[in-house]
N, C-alpha and C positions, 0 to 999 in steps of 0.2 A: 504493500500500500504506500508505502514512501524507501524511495531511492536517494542518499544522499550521497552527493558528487565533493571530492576533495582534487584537487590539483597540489604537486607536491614534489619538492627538491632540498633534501638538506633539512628535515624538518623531526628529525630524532628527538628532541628535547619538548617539543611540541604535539604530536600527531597522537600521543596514547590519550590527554586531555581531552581534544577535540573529538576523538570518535569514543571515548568515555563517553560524552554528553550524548550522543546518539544512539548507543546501543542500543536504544527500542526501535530504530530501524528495520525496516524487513531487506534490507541491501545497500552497502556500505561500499561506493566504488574509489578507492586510490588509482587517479592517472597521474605517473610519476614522470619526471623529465629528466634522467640521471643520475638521482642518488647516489652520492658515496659514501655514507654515513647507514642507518641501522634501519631507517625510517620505512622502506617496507618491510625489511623484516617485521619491529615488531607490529604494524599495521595487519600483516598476515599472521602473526599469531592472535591479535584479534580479534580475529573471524571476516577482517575486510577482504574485495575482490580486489587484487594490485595487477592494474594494469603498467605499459610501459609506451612513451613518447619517445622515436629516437631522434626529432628534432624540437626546437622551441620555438616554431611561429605566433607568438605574443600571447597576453591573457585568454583574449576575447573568443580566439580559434583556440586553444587548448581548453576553457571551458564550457564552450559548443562540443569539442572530442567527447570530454566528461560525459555530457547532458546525452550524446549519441550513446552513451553504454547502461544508460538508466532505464532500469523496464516497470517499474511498479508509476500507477497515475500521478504520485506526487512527488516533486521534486525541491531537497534543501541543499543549495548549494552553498558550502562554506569556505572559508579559506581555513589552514594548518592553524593557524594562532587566533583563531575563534572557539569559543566553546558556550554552551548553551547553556543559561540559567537553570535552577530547576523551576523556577515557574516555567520559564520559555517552553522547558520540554515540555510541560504539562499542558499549556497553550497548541504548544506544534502538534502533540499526540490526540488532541482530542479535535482540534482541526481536521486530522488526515481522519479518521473514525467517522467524523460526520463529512466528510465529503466535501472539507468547503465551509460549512456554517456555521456560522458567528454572531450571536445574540441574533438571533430569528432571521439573517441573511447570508445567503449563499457568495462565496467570494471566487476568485481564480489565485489570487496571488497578496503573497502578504509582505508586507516592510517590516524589518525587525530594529527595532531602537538598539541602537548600541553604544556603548563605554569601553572606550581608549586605557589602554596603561603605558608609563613609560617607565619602564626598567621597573616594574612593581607597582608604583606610583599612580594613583586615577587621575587622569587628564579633566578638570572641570569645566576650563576655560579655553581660547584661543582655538586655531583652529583646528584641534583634536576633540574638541568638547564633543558632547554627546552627540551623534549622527543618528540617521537614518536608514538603512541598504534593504534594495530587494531581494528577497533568497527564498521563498517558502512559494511554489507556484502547481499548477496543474502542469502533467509535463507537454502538452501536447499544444499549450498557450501559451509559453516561453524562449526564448533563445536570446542569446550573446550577442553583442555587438562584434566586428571584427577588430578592435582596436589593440594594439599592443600592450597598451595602459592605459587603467582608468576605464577598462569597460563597463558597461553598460547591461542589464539584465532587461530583456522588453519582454515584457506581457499582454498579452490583449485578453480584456477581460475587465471585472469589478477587483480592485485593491482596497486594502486595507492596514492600514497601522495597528500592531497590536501592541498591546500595553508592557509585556515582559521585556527584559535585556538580553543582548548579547554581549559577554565578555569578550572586548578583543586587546590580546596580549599582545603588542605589534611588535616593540625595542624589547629582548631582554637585557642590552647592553649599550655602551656609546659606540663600539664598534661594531656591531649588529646594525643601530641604527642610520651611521656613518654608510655603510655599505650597503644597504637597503635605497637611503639616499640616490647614493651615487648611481645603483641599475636602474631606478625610476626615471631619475633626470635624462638618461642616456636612453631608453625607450620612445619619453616624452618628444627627447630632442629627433627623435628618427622620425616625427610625427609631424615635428612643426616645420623640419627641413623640408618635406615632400609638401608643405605648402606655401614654399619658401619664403618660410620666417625665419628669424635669430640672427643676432647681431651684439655686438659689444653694447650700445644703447640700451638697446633692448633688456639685454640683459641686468645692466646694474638697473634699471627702472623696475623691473620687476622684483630683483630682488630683494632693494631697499622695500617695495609695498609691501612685498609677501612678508617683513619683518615686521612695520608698524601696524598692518591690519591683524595679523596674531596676538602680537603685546597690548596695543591701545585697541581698538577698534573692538577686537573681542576680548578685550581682558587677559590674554595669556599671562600677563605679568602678576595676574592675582594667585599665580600656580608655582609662585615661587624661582627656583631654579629650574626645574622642569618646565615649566614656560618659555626660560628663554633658554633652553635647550633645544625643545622644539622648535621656538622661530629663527631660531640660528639654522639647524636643519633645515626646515621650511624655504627661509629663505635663499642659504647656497644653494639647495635643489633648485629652486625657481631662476637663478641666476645660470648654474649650469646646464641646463637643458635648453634655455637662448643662448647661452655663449657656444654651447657644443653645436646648436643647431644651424649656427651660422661658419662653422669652421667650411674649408677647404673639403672637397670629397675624400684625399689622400689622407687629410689627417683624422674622417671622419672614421675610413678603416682600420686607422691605428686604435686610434678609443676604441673601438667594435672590437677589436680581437685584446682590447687589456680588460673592458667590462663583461665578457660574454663568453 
């Protein structure tokens, strides 16, 4: 009755949490892109199904792959460093039971409120504060955007916002995070080249805003040092991914083959 889709590289210290919270699943699929680490191992002592990617053409097409290997009518599509409330499960399980209905109406697809951490730490403010994402859908009304980063889940159909959280554990570290960073900006910038943007301008403008609308604008700075840990992130990603996106082609295949 519910197939939940994981996409998955490098994610040992993370992956037994996230399909913890699902285990009332009736099919648990890992599409992995590589792993050299433990991560489907113990995914498959689990009881998940571990599939394998032998290339990485971006988010949007590997979690369309996923969504292609799901056979029961509902589908929760998570990332590794997600993990599901116990209300949420309680919410998700009694959703997929009734087929859809939620205080006397029938839905297709749900948005799951979610909570940021950084290195342990809950994000309250700036622009980690509390989000929204779609992931709980009928499967047959769903699919992925094709975008490298930053896709996109489209549904056709009635949504809805449900009340529970999703935990998501993004940084367990400043070097985690650092390097999280840096593959984003470098997807982004392959994004923004092909509609030839980026440039040195460009970039420091973006990346000074991405700093003051995190701290002032949304409050990051009320989060401490974790605030401006973040908009420091924040904002290099937003500068490097215009400044990479305006490099030279030669130099772009250089970055390509140190990030990838």
């Amino acid at each position: 009755m519910l197939s939940v889709t994981i996409i998955t590289k490098n994610e040992e210290n993370r992956i037994a949490r996230c399909l913890n919270s699902v285990a009332f699943a009736h099919q648990r699929i890992i599409l992995d892109s590589g792993s050299t680490d433990r991560t489907c191992e113990i995914a498959r002592e689990m009881g998940a199904q571990i599939h394998h990617s032998v290339d990485w053409p971006g988010f949007g097409i590997q979690k369309n792959r996923a969504l292609a290997l799901a056979e029961e009518p509902w589908v929760l599509s998570l990332d590794a460093d997600e993990v599901l409330s116990d209300r949420l499960q309680q919410q998700v399980q009694a959703i997929v039971a009734s087929d859809g209905l939620w205080q006397g109406r029938r839905y297709d697809g749900f948005w799951l409120r979610r909570h940021s951490r950084f290195c342990g730490k809950l994000v309250r403010f700036g622009d980690w504060q509390g989000d929204r994402v779609l992931r709980l859908f009928r499967r047959h009304c769903g699919k992925f955007s094709d975008d490298l980063v930053h896709e996109r889940l489209e549904v056709q159909g009635e949504l809805l916002t449900l009340p529970a959280t999703l935990e998501h554990d993004s940084v367990d570290s400043w070097d985690d995070g650092f390097n999280k960073m840096r593959r984003y900006a470098w997807l982004s910038a392959r994004k923004l080249a092909a509609q030839g943007r980026g440039s040195l301008g460009s970039a420091w403008l973006h990346g000074v805003w991405t700093v003051i609308r995190g701290l002032v604008l949304r409050g990051g700075v009320l989060d401490g040092i974790t605030g401006l840990k973040i908009a420091w992130l924040n904002g290099r990603g937003s500068y490097l991914k215009y400044r990479w996106a305006g490099l030279a082609q030669a130099g772009k295949l250089q970055l390509q083959g140190d990030l990838e």
